[in-house]
VOVEXLO-392154 format. One record per residue (C-alpha): residue in one letter; x negated, y negated, z. Coordinates in steps of 0.25 Angstrom, whole numbers, padded with zeros to 4 digits, always signed. Layout:
AXYZ/...
! end
This chain:
X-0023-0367+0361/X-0029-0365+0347/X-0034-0351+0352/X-0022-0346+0356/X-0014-0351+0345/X-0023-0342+0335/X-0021-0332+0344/X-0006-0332+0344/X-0006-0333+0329/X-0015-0321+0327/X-0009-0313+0336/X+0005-0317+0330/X+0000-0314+0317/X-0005-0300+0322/X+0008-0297+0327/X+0017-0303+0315/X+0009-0294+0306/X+0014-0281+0313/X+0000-0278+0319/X+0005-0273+0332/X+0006-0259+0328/X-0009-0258+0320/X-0015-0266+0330/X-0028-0258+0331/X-0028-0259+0316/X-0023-0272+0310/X-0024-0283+0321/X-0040-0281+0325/X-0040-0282+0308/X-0031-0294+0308/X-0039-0300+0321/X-0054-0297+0317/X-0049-0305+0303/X-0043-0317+0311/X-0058-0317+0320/X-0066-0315+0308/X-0058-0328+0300/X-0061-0335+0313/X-0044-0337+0317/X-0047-0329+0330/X-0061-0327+0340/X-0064-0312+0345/X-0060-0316+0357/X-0047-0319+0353/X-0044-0307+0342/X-0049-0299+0355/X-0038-0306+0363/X-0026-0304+0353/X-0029-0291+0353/X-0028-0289+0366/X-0015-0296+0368/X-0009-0287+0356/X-0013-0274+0363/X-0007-0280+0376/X+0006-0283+0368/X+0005-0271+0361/X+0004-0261+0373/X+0019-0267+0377/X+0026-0262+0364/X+0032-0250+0360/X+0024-0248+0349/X+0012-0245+0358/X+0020-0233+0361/X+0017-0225+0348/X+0004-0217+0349/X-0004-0212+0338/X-0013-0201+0340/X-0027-0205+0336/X-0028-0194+0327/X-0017-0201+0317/X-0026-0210+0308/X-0014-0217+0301/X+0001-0217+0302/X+0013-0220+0291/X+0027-0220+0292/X+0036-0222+0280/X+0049-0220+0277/X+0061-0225+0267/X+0078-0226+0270/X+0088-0227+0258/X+0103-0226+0256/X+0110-0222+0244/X+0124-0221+0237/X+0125-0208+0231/X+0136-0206+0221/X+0141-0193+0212/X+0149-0186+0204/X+0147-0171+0200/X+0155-0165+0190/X+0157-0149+0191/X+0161-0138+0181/X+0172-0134+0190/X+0183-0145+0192/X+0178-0153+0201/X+0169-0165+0204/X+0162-0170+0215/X+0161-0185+0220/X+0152-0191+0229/X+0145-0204+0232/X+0140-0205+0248/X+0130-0214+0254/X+0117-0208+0260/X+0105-0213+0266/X+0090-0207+0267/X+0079-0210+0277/X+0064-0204+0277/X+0054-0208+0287/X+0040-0202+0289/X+0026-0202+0294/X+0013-0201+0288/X-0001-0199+0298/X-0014-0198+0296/X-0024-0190+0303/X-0036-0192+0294/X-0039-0196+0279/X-0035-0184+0276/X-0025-0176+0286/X-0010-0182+0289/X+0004-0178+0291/X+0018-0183+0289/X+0032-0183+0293/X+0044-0187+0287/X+0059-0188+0293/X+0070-0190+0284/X+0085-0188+0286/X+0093-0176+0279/X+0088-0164+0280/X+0090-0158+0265/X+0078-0156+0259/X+0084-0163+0245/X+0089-0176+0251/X+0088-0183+0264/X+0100-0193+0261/X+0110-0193+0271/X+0125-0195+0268/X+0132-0208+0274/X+0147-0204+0280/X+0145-0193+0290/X+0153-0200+0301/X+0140-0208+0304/X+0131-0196+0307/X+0116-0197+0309/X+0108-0190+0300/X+0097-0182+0303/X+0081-0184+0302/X+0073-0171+0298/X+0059-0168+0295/X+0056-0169+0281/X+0041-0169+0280/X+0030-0166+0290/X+0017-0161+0284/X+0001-0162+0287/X-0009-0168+0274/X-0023-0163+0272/X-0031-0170+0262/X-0045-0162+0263/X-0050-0171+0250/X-0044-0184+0243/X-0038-0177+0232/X-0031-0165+0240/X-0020-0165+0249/X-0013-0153+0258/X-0001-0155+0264/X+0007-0144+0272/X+0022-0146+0278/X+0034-0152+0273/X+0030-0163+0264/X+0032-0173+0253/X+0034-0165+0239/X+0020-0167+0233/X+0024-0162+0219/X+0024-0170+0208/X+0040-0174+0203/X+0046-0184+0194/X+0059-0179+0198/X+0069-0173+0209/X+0072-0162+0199/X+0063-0150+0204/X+0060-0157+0218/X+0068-0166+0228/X+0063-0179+0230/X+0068-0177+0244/X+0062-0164+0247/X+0049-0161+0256/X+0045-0147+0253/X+0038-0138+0265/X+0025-0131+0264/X+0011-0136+0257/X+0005-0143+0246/X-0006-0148+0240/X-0009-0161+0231/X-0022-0163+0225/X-0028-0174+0213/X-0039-0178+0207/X-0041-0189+0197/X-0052-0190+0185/X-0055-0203+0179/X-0053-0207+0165/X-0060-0216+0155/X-0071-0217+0165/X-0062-0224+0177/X-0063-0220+0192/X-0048-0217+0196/X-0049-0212+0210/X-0043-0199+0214/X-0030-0201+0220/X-0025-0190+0230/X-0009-0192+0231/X-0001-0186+0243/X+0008-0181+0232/X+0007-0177+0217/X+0017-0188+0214/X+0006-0199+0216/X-0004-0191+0209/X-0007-0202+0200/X-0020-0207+0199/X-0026-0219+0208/X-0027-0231+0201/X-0037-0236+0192/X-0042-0243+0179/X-0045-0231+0170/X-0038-0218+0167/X-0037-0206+0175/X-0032-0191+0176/X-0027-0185+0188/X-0026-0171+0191/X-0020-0161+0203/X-0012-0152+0209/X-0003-0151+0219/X+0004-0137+0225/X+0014-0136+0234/X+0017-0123+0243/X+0031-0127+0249/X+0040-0116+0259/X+0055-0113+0251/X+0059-0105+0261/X+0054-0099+0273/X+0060-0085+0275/X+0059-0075+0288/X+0050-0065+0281/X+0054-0055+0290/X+0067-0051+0302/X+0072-0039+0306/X+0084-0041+0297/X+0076-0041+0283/X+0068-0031+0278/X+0054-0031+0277/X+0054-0031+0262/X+0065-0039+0259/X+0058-0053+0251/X+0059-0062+0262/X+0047-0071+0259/X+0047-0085+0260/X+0048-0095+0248/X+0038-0106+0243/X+0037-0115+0232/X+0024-0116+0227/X+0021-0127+0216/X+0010-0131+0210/X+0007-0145+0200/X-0004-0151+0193/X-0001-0166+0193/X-0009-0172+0181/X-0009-0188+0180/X-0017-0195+0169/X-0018-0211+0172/X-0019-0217+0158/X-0021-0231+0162/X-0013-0240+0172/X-0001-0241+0164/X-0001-0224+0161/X+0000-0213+0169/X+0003-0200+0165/X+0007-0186+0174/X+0010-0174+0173/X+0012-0162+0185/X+0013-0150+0178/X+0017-0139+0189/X+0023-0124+0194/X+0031-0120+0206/X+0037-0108+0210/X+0044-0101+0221/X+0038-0090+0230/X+0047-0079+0238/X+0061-0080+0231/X+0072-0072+0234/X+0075-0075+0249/X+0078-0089+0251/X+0086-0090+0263/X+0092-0104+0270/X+0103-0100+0277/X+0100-0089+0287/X+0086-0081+0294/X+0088-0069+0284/X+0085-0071+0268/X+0099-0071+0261/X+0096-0060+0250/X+0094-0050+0261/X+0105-0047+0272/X+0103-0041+0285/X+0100-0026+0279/X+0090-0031+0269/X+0100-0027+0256/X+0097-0039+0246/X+0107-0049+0244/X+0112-0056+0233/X+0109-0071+0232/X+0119-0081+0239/X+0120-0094+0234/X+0123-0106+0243/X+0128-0120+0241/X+0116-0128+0248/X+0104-0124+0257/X+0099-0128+0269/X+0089-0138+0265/X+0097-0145+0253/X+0108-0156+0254/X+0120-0154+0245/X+0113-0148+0230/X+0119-0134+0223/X+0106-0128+0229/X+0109-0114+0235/X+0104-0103+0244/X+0099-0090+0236/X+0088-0078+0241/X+0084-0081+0227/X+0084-0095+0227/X+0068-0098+0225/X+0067-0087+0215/X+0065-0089+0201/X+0058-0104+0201/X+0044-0104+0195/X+0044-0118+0189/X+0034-0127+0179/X+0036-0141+0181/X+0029-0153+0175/X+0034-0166+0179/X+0027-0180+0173/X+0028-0193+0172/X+0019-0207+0163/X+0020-0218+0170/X+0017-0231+0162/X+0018-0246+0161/X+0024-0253+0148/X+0028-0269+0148/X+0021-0268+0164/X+0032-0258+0167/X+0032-0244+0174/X+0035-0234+0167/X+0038-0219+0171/X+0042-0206+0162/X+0044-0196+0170/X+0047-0180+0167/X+0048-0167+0177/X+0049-0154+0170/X+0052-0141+0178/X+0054-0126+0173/X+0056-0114+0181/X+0051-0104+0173/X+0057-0092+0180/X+0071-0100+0177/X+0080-0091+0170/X+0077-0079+0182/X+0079-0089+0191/X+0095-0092+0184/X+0097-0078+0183/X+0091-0074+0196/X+0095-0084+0206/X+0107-0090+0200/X+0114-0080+0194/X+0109-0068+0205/X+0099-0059+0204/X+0092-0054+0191/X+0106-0061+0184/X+0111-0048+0185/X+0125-0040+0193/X+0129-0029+0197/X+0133-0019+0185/X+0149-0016+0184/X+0153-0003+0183/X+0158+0002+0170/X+0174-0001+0168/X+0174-0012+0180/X+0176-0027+0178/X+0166-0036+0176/X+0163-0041+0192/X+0164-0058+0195/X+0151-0062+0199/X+0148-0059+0215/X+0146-0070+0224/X+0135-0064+0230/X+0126-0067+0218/X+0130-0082+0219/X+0141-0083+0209/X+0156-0086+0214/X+0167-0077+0208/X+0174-0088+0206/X+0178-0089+0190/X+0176-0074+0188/X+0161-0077+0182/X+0155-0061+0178/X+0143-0055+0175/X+0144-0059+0160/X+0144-0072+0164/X+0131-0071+0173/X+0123-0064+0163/X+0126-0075+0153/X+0120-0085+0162/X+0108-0077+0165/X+0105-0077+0151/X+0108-0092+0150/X+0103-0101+0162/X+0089-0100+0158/X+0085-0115+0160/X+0074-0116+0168/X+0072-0132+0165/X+0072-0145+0172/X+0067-0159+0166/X+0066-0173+0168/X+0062-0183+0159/X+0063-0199+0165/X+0059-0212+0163/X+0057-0223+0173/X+0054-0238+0172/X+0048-0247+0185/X+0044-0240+0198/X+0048-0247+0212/X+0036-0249+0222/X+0039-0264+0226/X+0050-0274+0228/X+0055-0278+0213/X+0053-0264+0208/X+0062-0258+0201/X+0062-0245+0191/X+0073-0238+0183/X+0072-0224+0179/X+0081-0213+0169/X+0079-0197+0169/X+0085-0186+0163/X+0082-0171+0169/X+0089-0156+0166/X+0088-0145+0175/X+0090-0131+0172/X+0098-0121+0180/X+0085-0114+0184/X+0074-0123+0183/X+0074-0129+0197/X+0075-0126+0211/X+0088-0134+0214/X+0085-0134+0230/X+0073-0142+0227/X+0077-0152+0217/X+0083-0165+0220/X+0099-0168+0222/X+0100-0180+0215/X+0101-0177+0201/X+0113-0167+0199/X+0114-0164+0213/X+0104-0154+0211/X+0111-0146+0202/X+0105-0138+0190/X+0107-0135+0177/X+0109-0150+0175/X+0103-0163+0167/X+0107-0177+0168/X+0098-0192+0171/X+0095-0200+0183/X+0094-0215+0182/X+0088-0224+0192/X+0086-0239+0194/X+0078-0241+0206/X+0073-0257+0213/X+0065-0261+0223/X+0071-0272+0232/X+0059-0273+0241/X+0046-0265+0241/X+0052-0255+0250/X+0069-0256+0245/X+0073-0248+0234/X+0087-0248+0228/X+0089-0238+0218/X+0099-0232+0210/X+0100-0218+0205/X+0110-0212+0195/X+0111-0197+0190/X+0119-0191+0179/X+0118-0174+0175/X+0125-0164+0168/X+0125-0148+0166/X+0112-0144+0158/X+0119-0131+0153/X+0134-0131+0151/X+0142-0118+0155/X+0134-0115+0166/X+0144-0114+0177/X+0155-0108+0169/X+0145-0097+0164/X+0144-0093+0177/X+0156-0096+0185/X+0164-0091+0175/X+0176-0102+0176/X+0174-0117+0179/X+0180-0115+0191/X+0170-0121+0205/X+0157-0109+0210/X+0157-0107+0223/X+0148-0117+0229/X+0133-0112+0228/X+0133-0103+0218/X+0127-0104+0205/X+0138-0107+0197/X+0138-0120+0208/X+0123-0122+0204/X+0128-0126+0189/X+0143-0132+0194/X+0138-0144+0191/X+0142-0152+0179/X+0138-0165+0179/X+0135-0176+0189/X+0131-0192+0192/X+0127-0198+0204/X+0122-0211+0207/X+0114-0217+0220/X+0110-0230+0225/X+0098-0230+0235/X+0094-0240+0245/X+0079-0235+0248/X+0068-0242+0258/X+0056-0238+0263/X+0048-0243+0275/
! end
């Protein structure tokens, strides 16, 4: 009786523990430690595990097959709902109000074929590259799942990793302000790290999946880390060729190709010190093309177009990006984003910065937002002074001429976006809490807007303001967080300048780019992770 009581305990323990599932694994461990302290006989760990096969065998969980060849599986994921509340003020009269209730959910899958080769999905709803939220109040319809990673690791040594597909953004940030937080670029990229000891320690080298965790491993002395990490990602992918465009005609596809030297200098424990500086640029401008098999800037005779300008593209959710054959031309940009973690009074502390600075930014105004070369037709001597066309992406609406355009091309010249931040406490487990204050400005040509995150201003440019947040951990895997952002014009005029009244551009046009005059928003998330 006494025998099979222990059995029945043990096996109950085996099973309370969640066992079933890892039995190979965790119940001959648990088993041989229950023999060994004498609790069980062979014979009867022998006999346990023959009944939890038994059982085993009859459930649906025996159902799932792994190929041998996958040494190790991990799924994660996270859910959150939010309360998303605005007002945006225009230069035009007019306003816009808006507070909706939105959802997101992310689930994925990690496995390992070796130490050193695995590959990963990830499925997330939305299918905006910028956001995967999903608004409440469509007459109850389901929202769809999309792809929005899939991509094969190689780490050939401990401090170099290669990873090909569409992936998580291994670049350095502090912010959303050049890169969404949401987006997963397509393509290549490359991480690699080494760390020297300081003072005569021995800081192990650490080799992160990504450069944001390029911080050196843990240890008693000081250390220095060094790296690099390069990115190779696809813009656009253009049909180089078809009987409808000429053989000379710039149809080649476009890249982003970025480059940072992340530098991280442990002081001690309580002081940690980064800097990434960096350079990326954009390859192949002058034929972007979303919306049809042929590149816009050429129709179906080969006779160069003028650009088009477009409220939205097919990959963004509701931001003033647009849709240009010069879209990608023109961005060649330094950055240098940093942050000093320290501890003072046993509190976390974090000063963060991002620095960005398109170098190419005042042809890049001229060229891309006020048409090509900044420069029109010449009127014929004794006629009127034309209305700017449409077909260079400026709506004839207010009468704005050439004066005026050439006015701004010698003007919008800023190339500048910055952020400078502070944040107190960080949230890893239950009781955690942390509260955080920035204030960032971003020029009219300093960034990619169809790239950056939506948040702040809604994307739009030429605009500065702050973002406060308050963030608490209920449990170790429930957040609740809440988020509030406040921005203004940068430059003042703009719009009038170039629309020539203050009456409303026509959506997508670059007059709409700068529309904006101010705007606040505040959200309230709900987020969890399993």
């Amino acid at each position: 009786m006494k025998s099979v009581t222990k059995r029945m305990l043990a096996l109950a323990g085996v099973l309370a523990i969640g066992l079933v599932a890892a039995r190979a694994q965790s119940d001959g461990a648990l088993l041989d430690a229950l023999v060994k302290k004498g609790v069980l006989s062979d014979k009867e760990a022998e006999d346990i595990r023959a009944d939890e096969t038994k059982d085993y065998s009859k459930t649906s969980a025996s159902k799932l097959a792994i190929g041998d060849y996958v040494k190790k599986l991990q799924f994660y994921g996270d859910g959150r709902l939010r309360f998303d509340a605005y007002g945006q003020q225009f230069q035009y009269k007019g306003n816009s109000v808006n507070d909706r209730e939105r959802y997101r959910l992310r689930f994925g899958l990690i496995y390992s074929y070796s130490d050193n080769l695995s590959a990963g999905f990830e499925l997330r709803s939305g299918t905006a590259d910028d956001t995967a939220n999903q608004t409440m109040g469509g007459m109850f319809t389901d929202a769809s799942i999309n792809v929005s990673k899939i991509y094969l690791q190689y780490k050939p040594i401990d401090s170099l990793t290669l990873i090909a597909g569409k992936f998580t953004q291994p670049l350095y940030t502090t912010t959303d302000m050049m890169w969404s937080n949401d987006l997963t670029p397509e393509g290549g990229a490359e991480t690699f790290s080494y760390t020297i000891p300081l003072g005569g320690g021995s800081a192990p080298v650490r080799d992160p999946k990504d450069a944001k965790s390029m911080a050196p491993a843990a240890a008693s002395d000081s250390s220095l880390t060094v790296g690099w990490v390069g990115g190779q990602y696809i813009y656009v992918n253009n049909n180089e060729s078809n009987q409808t465009v000429p053989f000379s005609t710039n149809n080649n596809d476009v890249f982003v190709i970025a480059n940072q030297l992340p530098i991280t200098w442990k002081v001690d424990n309580d002081l940690t010190v980064k800097v990434v500086p960096g350079f990326q640029f954009y390859t192949g401008g002058g034929n972007t093309n979303y919306d049809g098999g042929v590149p816009v800037n050429y129709n179906n005779t080969g006779t160069p177009a003028a650009p088009t300008f477009v409220y939205g593209t097919a990959n963004s959710s509701n931001d003033p990006v647009f849709t240009s054959p010069n879209e990608a031309d023109d961005l060649n940009i330094l950055s240098a984003p940093g942050e000093i973690d320290y501890k003072l009074f046993n509190q976390s502390f974090r000063t963060y910065w991002d620095f960005d600075w398109n170098i190419t930014a005042n042809q890049r105004v001229q060229n891309v937002y006020l048409g090509p070369g900044g420069k029109f037709t010449a009127v014929p001597a004794g006629a009127a002074a034309p209305s700017v066309a449409t077909a260079y992406g400026f709506s004839p609406t207010g009468g704005a001429t050439q004066a005026h355009v050439r006015s701004q091309n010698q003007n919008l010249t800023d190339g500048v976006a910055w952020v400078i931040g502070e944040q107190i406490g960080q949230n890893k487990k239950k009781g955690d809490w942390s509260l955080l204050g920035e204030f960032r400005q971003l020029g009219l040509g300093s960034v990619d807007p169809n790239t950056n995150g939506t948040d702040f201003a809604n994307s739009y440019l030429n605009q500065q303001g702050i973002k406060i947040q308050g963030a608490y951990n209920f449990t170790d895997f429930f957040t609740g967080t809440v988020t509030y952002y406040n921005s203004w014009d940068y430059k003042n005029g703009l719009y009038n300048d170039l629309n020539g009244s203050n009456a409303k551009a026509a959506v997508g046009t670059t007059q709409y780019l700068v529309s904006q005059s101010s705007m606040q928003r505040i959200q309230v998330d709900l987020g969890w992770k399993f």
